[in-house]
C-alpha positions as CSV (number, residue, x, y, z in Angstrom):
1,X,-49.5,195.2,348.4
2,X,-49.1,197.1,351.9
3,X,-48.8,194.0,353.7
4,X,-46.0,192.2,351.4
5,X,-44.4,195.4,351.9
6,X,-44.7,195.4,355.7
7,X,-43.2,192.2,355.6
8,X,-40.5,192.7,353.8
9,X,-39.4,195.2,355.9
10,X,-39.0,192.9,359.5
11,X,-36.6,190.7,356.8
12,X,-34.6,193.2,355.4
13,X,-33.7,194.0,359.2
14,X,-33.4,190.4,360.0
15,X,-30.4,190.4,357.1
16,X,-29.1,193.7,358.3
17,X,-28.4,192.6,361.6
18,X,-26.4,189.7,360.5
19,X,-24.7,191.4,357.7
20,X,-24.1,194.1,360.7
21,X,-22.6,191.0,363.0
22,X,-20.2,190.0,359.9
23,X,-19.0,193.2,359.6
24,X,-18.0,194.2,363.4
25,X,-17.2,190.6,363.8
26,X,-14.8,191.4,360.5
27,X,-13.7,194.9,361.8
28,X,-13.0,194.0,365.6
29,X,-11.4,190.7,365.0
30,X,-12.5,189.1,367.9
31,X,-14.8,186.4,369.0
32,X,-16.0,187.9,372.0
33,X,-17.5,191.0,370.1
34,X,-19.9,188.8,368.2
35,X,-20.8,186.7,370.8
36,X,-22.0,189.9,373.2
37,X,-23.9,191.4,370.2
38,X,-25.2,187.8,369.5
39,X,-26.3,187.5,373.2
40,X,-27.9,190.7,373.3
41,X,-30.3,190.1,370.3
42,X,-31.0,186.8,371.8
43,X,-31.8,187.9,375.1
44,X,-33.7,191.7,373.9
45,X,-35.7,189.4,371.2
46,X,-36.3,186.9,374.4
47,X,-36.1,183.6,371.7
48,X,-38.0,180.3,373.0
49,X,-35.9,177.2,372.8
50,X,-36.6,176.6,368.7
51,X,-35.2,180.7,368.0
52,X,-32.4,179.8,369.8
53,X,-31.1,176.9,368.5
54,X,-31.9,178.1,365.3
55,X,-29.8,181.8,365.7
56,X,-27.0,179.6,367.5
57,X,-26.9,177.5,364.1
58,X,-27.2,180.6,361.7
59,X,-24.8,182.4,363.8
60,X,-22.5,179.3,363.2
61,X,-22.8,180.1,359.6
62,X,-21.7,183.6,360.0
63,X,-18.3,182.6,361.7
64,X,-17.5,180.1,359.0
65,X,-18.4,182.8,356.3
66,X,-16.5,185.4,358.1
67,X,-13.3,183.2,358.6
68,X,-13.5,182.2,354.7
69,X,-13.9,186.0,354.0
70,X,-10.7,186.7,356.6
71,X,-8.6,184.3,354.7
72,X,-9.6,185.8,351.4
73,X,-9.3,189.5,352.8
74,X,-5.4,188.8,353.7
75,X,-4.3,187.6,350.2
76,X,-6.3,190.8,349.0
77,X,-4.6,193.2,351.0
78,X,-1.2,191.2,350.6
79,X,-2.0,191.8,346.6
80,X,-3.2,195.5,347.0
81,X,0.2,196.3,349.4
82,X,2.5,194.8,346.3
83,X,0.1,197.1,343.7
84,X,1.0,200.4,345.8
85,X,4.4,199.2,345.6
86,X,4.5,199.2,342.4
87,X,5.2,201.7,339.5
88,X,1.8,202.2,338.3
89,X,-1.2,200.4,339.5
90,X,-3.1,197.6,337.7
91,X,-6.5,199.2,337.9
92,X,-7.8,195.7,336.1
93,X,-6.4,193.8,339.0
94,X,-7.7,195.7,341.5
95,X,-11.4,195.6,340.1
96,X,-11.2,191.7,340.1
97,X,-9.9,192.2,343.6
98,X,-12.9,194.0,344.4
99,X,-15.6,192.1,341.9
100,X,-14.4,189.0,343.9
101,X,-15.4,190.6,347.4
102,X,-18.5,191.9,346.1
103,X,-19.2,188.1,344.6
104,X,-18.5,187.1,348.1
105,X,-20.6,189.1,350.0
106,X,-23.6,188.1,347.6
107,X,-22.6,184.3,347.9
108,X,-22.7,184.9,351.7
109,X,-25.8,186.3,351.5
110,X,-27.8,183.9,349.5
111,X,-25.9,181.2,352.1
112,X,-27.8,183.0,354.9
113,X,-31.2,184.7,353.4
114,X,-33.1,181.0,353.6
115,X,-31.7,180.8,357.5
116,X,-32.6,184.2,358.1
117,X,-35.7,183.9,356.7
118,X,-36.8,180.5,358.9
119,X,-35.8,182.6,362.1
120,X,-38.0,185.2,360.8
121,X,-41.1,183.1,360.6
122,X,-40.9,182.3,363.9
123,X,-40.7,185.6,365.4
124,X,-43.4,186.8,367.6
125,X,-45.3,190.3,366.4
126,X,-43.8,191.3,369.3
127,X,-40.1,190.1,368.9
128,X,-40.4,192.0,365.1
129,X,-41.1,194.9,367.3
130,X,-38.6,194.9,369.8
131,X,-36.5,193.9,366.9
132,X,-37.2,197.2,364.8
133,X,-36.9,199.5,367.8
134,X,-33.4,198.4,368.6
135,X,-32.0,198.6,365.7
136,X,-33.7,202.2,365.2
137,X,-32.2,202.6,368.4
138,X,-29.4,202.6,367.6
139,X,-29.2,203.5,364.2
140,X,-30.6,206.8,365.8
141,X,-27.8,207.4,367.8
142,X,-25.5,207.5,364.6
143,X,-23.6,204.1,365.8
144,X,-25.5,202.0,363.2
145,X,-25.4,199.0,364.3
146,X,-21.9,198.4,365.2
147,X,-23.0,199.4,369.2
């Protein structure tokens, strides 16, 4: 039991990071952001030729998933501008608004978990390690892991 737990742990930070990447990638708008967080895991983790190709590929994923969430996010916020506008809000409209983004995110998720979770296999003890302490790192100094 302690050791399915153990290893469910290196995963869940595996997913973190990228759902971490999505979001600055979201926040910042811009490509270069993601690319100099991508190249700093890939260079702290020190990946072999294999990890490589296989992060370039799932990171891949993540811009296609994050452009599809960009074009959704505008007609959201064009539809939330015209609610404020309005008289009274439609609170049903705005919880399918939100239900959608939450469906989304999960759709994304279940996209990337089976990626994630082949670049997890192939980590090194010691890559899980430098892996954890960075993002503890960080998470420490209260940036989560947007720096």
């Amino acid at each position: 039991m302690k050791h399915v737990a153990m290893l469910k742990k290196p995963l869940i930070w595996m997913s973190s990071i990228f759902f971490a990447l999505t979001l600055v990638a979201c926040r910042h708008g811009e490509e270069g952001r993601m690319d100099y967080l991508a190249e700093k895991v890939s260079d702290k983790l020190e990946f072999n030729q294999q990890q490589d190709e296989q992060w370039k590929q799932l990171l891949g994923d993540v811009k296609q998933i994050r452009d599809s969430m960009r074009e959704k996010h505008e007609s959201t916020r064009t539809m939330v501008i015209e609610e404020l506008k309005s008289d009274q809000l439609d609170e049903a409209k705005l919880l399918m608004a939100l239900e959608q983004h939450q469906q989304t995110i999960n759709e994304s998720f279940r996209t990337l978990l089976p990626k994630i979770n082949e670049l997890h296999a192939t980590l090194t003890p010691e890559q899980k390690d430098k892996l954890v302490a960075w993002l503890e790192k960080h998470h420490e100094r209260g940036n989560g892991f947007m720096h």
